[in-house]
Structures are given as structure tokens and as C-alpha cells.
C-alpha positions, 0 to 999 in steps of 0.5 A: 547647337544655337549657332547651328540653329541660328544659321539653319533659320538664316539660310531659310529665311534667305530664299531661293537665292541662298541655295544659288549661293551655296552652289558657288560657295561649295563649287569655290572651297573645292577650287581653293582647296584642289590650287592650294594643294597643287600650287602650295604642296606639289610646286615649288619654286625651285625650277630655277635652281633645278635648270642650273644642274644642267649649266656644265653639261650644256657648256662641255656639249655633252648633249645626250647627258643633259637629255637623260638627266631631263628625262629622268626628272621630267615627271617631278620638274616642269622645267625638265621638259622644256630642257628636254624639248630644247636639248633635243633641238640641238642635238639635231641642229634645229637652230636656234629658233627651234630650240626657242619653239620647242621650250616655249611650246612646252612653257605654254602647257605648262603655265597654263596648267599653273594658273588652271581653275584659278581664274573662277574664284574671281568669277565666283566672288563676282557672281556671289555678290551678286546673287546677293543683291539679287537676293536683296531686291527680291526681298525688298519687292517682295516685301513692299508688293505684301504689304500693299495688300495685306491687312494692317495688323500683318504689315509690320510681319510681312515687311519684317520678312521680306526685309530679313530675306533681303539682308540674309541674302546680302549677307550670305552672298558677302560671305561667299564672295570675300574668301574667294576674292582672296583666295584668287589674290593670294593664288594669283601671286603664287602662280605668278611666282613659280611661272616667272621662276619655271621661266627664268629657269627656262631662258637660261638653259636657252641661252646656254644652248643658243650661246654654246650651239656650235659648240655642241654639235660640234663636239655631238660629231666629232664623238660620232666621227669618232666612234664610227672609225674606231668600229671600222678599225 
């Protein structure tokens, strides 16, 4: 209960800018808990092992089997769509610079959605301690403006006030603005991570489209040339 209470008299002796502050700080812990849970819980840096399962299919040129399985994980693996997207390039002899097209127009959505709100906690440390100096000077104004009209015998209170306001502000605002600087550090990597691991994995199932293209469509009509003269016969 002290502690309660000691903070409660700090906040109040603040001022304004110690609910401005609070604003950021409660905006900043629902960020870093919503990333957290999505970029620690839901992602995992497996996009390049995922994308390896589709090496044999791609190099025997069964396209229509890469297609399927893609589609069936494309709501669990990001990498999944960007094959999808690739595959079904090929299958319809796009070339190579569509494949490449395709996969990265999926690469982009994809990325961005990996570093999405991330870049506010930086924002928000920023503004943070900022707010905090602000906080400061208002205080120290506000104490130095009491005490030139003030009577003597309240000085020594009044400057005690407004010097109280300007360091519970800092402080608040330090609070505020460190976890956040961190939070957007550690998350940073993590999203740098799994974007370079959904990127490997992407510029290999490239490769082995681009380097097995002709092999593909090939062996894509040599199964419809067949199958058609087995329906005519």
C-alpha cells in the first residue's frame, strides 16, 4: 500500500503531462504485447525449412503437386504463398520475370505485415521523454514565476512544488521511454529475422522454378499431350 500510495502522490505531483505520458505508455505495453505474441508466438523461423519440402516436386516438374501442397499451407506458412504465387507463374509459362513478380508481390505484403506497429515504439520512447522534458520545464517555470510573487515565508514551498513536478515528469517520462526503446530493439531483430529467414526461403523456390522452368512446362505438356490421346483413343 506505500508503494501504491508513493506513486499515486508522484503521478499527482507530475502534472498534466503525467496523464499525456501515461497515454503513450499504455498505447506502448498493448504494442509490445500484441508483436510479442505475434512475432514470438505465431512466427517461427522455419520458412526456410518449409520452402525445402518443395525441392523434389519442383525438380521432377510436378507443378500441380507444388500448387496443392502450397495451398494447403497457405494459411499456417507465409512462405507457402509466395510458392503458390511463383508455381502458378510457371505453370502458365510466365517466365521468369513474372515468377519473380508474383513471389515478390507476395514477399512484400508479407514483410510489412512482420514489421507492422513496430516502428511506434521508437516513436513512442521519442515522444516519451520528450514529454518528460516538457514536463520539466513547465515545472521549473512554474516554480520560478511562484516564487517572484509570492511571499517569503511560502517560497521555500512553492519552489519545493514546481521543482517536484519538474523531476516526476522526467522521471515518468524515462520510465515510459526505456522499455519501449528496448522493446523496439529486441523486435526489430526479431522481425529482421524471420524476414530474412521467409526471404531465403523464398530465393530458393526461385531458383529452382527459374533453373528447372523448361523442365516443368515441359514435362506440364508432355502429361496433357498425354492425356488427351489416351481420351481420344
Amino acid at each position: 500500500m506505500d508503494f501504491i500510495t508513493s506513486v499515486s502522490q508522484a503521478f499527482t505531483q507530475g502534472g498534466i503531462w503525467m496523464y499525456a505520458i501515461l497515454a503513450i505508455q499504455l498505447v506502448s505495453i498493448a504494442v509490445i504485447i500484441e508483436r510479442s505474441i505475434v512475432l514470438y508466438g505465431k512466427k517461427k523461423i522455419t520458412q526456410t525449412a518449409t520452402a525445402l519440402k518443395f525441392e523434389d516436386d519442383i525438380r521432377r516438374g510436378e507443378i500441380d503437386a507444388v500448387i496443392n501442397k502450397a495451398h494447403n499451407l497457405s494459411n499456417t506458412e507465409p512462405i507457402a504463398k509466395a510458392i503458390l504465387a511463383g508455381a502458378q507463374s510457371a505453370k502458365f509459362f510466365g517466365g521468369k520475370e513474372e515468377i519473380q513478380a508474383k513471389m515478390d508481390e507476395v514477399l512484400l505484403h508479407e514483410n510489412a505485415l512482420l514489421d507492422r506497429r513496430v516502428g511506434y515504439l521508437s516513436m513512442h520512447g521519442n515522444v516519451a521523454t520528450l514529454l518528460g522534458l516538457l514536463g520539466t520545464i513547465t515545472g521549473m517555470i512554474k516554480s520560478f514565476a511562484a516564487v517572484s510573487f509570492a511571499d517569503p515565508s511560502a517560497k521555500a514551498a512553492l519552489l519545493a512544488s514546481g521543482i517536484a513536478e519538474a523531476m516526476q515528469s522526467t522521471v515518468y517520462g524515462l520510465v515510459t521511454a526505456i522499455p519501449a526503446l528496448i522493446a523496439y530493439a529486441v523486435l526489430s531483430n526479431r522481425a529482421n529475422l524471420l524476414a530474412e529467414d521467409l526471404n531465403q526461403g523464398a530465393l530458393k523456390v526461385f531458383n529452382w522454378l527459374s533453373y528447372n522452368y523448361e523442365n516443368v512446362g515441359f514435362k506440364t505438356i508432355k502429361k496433357t499431350t498425354k492425356t488427351a490421346n489416351e481420351i481420344n483413343a
